[in-house]
C-alpha positions as CSV (number, residue, x, y, z in Angstrom):
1,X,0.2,0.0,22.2
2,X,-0.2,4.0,23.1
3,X,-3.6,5.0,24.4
4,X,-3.0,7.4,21.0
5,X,-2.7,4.2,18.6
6,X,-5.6,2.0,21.0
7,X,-7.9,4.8,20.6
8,X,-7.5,5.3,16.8
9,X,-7.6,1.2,16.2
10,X,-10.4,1.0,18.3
11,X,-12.3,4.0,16.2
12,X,-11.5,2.6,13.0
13,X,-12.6,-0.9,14.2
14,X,-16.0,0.2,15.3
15,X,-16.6,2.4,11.7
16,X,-15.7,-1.2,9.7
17,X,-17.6,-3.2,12.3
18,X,-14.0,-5.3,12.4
19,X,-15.0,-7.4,14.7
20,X,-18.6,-8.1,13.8
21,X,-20.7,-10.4,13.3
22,X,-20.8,-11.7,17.1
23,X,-21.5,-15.4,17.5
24,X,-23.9,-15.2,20.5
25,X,-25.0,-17.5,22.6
26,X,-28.2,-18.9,23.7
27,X,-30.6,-16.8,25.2
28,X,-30.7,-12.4,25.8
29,X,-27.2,-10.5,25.4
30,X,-25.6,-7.4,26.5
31,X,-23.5,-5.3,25.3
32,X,-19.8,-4.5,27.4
33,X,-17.1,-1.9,25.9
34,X,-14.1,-3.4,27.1
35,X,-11.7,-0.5,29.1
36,X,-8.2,0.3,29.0
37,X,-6.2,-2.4,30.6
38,X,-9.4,-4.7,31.0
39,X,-8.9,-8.5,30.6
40,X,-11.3,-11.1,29.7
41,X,-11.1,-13.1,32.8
42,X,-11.6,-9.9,34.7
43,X,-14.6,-9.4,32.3
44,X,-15.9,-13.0,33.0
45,X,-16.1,-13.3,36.4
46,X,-17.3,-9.6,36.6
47,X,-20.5,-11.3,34.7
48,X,-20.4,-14.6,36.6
49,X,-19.0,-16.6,33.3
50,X,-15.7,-18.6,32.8
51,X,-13.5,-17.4,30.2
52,X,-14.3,-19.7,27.5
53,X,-18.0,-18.6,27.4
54,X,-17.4,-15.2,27.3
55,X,-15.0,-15.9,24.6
56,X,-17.1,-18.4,21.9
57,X,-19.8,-15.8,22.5
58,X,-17.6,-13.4,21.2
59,X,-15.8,-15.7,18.5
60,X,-12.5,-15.0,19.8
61,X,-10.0,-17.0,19.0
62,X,-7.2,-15.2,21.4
63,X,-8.5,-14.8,24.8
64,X,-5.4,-12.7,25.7
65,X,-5.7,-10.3,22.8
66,X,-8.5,-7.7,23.0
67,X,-8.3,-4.2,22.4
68,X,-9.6,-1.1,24.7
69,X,-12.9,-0.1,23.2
70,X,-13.8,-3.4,21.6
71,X,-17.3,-4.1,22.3
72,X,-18.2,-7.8,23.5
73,X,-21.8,-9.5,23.8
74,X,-22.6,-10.5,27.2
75,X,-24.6,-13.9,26.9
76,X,-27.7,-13.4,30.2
77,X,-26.9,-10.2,31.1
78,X,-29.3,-8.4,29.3
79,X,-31.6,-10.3,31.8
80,X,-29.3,-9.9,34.6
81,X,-27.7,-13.6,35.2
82,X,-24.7,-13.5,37.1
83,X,-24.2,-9.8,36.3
84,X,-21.7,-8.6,38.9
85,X,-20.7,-4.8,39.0
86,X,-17.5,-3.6,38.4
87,X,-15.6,-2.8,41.7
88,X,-16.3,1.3,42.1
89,X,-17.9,1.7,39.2
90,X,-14.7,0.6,37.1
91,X,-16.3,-1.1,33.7
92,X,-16.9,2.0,31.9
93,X,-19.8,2.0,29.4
94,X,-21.0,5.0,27.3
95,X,-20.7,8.7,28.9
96,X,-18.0,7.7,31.8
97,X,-18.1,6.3,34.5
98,X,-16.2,6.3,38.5
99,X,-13.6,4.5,40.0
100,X,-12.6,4.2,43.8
101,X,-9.1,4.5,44.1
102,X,-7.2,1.9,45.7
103,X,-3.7,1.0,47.7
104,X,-0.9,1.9,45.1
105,X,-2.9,3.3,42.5
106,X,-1.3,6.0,40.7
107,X,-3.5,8.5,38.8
108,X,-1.3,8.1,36.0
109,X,-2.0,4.8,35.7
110,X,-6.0,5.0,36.5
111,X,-5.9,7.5,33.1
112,X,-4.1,4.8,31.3
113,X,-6.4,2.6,32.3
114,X,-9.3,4.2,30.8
115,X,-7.9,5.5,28.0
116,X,-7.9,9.6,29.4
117,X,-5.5,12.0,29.0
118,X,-4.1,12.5,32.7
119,X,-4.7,16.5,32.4
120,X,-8.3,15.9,31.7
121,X,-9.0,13.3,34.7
122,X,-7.1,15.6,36.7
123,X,-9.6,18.7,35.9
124,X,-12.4,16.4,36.3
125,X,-11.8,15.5,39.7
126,X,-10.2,19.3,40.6
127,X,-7.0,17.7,41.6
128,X,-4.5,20.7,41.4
129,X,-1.8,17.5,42.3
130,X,-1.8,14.8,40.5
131,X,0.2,12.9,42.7
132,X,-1.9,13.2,45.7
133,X,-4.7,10.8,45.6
134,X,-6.2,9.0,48.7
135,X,-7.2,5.0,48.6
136,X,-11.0,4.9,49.0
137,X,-11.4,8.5,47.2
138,X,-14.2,8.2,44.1
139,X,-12.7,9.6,41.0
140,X,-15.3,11.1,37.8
141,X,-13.6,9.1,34.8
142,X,-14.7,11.4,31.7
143,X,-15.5,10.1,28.7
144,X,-12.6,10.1,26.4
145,X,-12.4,12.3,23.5
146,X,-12.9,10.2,20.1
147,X,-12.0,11.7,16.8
148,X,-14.1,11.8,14.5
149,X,-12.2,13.0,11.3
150,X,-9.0,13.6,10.0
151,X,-6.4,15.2,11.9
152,X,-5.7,18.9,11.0
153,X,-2.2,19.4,10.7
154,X,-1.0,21.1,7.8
155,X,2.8,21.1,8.6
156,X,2.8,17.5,9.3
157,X,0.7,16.3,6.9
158,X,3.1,18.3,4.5
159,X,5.8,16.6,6.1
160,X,4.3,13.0,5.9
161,X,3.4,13.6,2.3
162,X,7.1,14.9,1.2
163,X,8.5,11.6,2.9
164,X,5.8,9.3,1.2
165,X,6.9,10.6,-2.3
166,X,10.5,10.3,-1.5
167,X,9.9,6.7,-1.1
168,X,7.5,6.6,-3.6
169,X,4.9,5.2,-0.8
170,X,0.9,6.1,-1.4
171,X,1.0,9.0,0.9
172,X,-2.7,8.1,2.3
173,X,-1.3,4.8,3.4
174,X,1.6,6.7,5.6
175,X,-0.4,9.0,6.6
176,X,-2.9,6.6,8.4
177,X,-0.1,4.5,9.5
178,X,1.4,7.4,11.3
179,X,-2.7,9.0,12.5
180,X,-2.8,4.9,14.4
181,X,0.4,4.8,15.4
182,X,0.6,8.5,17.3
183,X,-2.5,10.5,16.2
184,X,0.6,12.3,14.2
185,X,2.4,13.5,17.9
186,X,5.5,13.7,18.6
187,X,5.9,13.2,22.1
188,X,4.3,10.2,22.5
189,X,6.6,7.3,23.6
190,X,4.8,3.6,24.1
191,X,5.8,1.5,26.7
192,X,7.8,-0.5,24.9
193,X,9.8,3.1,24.2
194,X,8.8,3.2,20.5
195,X,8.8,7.2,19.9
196,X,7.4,9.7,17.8
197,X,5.0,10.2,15.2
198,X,5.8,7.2,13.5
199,X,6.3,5.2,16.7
200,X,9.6,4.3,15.4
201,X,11.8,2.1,18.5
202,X,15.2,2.8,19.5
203,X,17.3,-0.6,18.1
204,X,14.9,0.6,14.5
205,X,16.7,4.4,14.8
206,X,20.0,3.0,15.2
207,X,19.8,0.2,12.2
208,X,18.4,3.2,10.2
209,X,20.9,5.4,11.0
210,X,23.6,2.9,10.4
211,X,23.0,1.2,7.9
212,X,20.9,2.8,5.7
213,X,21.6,6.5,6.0
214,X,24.6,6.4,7.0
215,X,24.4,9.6,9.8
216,X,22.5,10.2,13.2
217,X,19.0,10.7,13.2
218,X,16.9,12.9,16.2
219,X,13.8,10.9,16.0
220,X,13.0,11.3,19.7
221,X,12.4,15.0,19.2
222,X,12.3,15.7,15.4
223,X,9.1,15.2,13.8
224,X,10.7,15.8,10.2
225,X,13.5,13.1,11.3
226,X,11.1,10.4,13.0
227,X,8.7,10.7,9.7
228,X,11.8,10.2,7.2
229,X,12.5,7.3,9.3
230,X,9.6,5.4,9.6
231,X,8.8,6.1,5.9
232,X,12.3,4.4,4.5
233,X,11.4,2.0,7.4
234,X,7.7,0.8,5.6
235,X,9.6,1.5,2.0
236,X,12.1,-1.3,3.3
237,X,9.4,-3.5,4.3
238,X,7.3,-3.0,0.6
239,X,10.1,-4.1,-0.8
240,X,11.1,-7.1,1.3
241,X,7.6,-8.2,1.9
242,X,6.2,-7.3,-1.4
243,X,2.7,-6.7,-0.3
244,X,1.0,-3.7,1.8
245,X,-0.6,-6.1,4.3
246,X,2.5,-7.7,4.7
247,X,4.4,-4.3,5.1
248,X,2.1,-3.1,7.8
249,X,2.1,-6.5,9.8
250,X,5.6,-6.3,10.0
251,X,5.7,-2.7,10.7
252,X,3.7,-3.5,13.6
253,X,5.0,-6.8,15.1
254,X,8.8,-6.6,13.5
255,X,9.9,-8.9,10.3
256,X,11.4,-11.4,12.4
257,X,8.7,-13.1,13.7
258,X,6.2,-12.5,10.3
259,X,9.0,-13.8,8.3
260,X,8.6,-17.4,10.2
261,X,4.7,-17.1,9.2
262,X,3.6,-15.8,12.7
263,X,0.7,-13.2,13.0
264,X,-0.9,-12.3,15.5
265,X,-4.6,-11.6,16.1
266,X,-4.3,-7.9,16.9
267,X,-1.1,-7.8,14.0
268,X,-4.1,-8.1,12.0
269,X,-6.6,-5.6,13.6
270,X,-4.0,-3.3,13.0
271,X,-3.2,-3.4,9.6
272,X,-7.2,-3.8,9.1
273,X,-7.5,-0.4,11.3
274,X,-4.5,1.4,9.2
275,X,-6.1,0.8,5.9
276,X,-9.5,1.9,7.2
277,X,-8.4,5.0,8.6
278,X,-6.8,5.3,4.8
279,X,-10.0,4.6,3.2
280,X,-12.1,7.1,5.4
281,X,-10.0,10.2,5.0
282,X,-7.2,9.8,2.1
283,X,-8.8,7.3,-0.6
């Protein structure tokens, strides 16, 4: 995932209370808002429990699939059992937090960690270069910016509309899709190298552009391009799958594997998050 589409799954998943109610354990609990990059065995032994506590405590099913911002309930640390602190400050919780750099960190990578822009850790710590960052040095992580509405963006929103009628999609359905996927920017690019507004991945461009439009296609730096793309792309999968949770579950983990009746836990966060986000601002 982008830190774009974690941020906006993560919003949408608090508003619903997704991932509520918590099956606690025995005894006081605290709350922990798991980071960007954060495991649950790192979370664990941070609070002096194995894996599997922290995890039935938390009814999760997955232990490897949490999400950044996703709130867990800390069996005895409310009373302080086997709390351990985070190393510099790292486990962020509420209005930021520090972190001491260490060997090979990159500050790029401490921003993705924590789900910052890189400009705006930068400013907070008055680094005029970012690539110059000393092991030991303790770095202000500022609390990330969390939307709290719909995005304004006439021109795209225009733009996401006309390519929701041409596939005669609901247009609140693509525009959410598009708001979790990218926060409706065009330069972002996930890991994986999905691009775009509509996240759309490279081998996805090319089968579109082959085989279904029949010429090439600038979705790495078109946003008019990228959204007629991924719109035809979730038209495809309406059809195929006959059924919007379906559509989205694919969109997010590809056909292949949904067509042999795999799902993944956070395949279904997603599409949960998506229609959310629909619900809130384009009913």
């Amino acid at each position: 995932m982008t830190q774009a589409r974690l941020l906006a799954v993560a919003v949408a998943l608090t508003l619903v209370a997704l991932l509520a109610p918590w099956v606690a354990g025995d005894g006081a609990a605290d709350e922990y808002e798991i980071a960007n990059g954060e495991t649950l065995s790192e979370i664990a032994a941070r609070h002096g429990m194995t894996v599997e506590e922290l995890a039935q405590a938390n009814g999760i099913v997955n232990p490897d699939l949490i999400l950044s911002g996703q709130v867990l309930l800390v069996p005895g640390a409310a009373d302080g059992r086997g709390a351990v602190p985070a190393p510099g400050g790292a486990g962020l919780s509420g209005a930021g937090g520090s972190y001491v750099v260490q060997a090979g960190d990159t500050l790029s990578e401490i921003a993705e960690r924590f789900g910052v822009p890189l400009v705006a850790l930068a400013q907070a710590n008055g680094l005029s270069d970012p690539h110059l960052i000393v092991e030991g040095e303790v770095l202000t992580i500022p609390v990330p910016e969390i939307p709290i509405g719909p995005p304004v963006a006439p021109e795209m929103e225009a733009m996401l509309d006309e390519a929701a009628a041409a596939e005669g999609l609901d247009p609140g359905l693509v525009k959410a899709l598009a708001y979790v996927e990218s926060g409706w920017q065009q330069d972002v690019v996930s890991h994986t190298g999905a691009m775009g507004v509509m996240q759309i991945q490279p081998s996805t461009g090319y089968w579109l552009e082959d085989e279904i439009f029949g010429y090439d296609l600038n979705i790495e730096t078109s946003a008019y391009d990228n959204i007629r793309a991924g719109a035809r792309y979730l038209g495809i999968l309406m059809q195929v799958t006959g059924d919007t949770d379906q559509a989205l579950a694919a969109y997010y983990q590809g056909y292949g594997a949904l067509s042999l009746g795999i799902i993944y836990e956070d395949t279904i966060q997603y599409v949960a998050a998506v229609k959310a986000v629909r619900d809130m601002y384009w009913p």
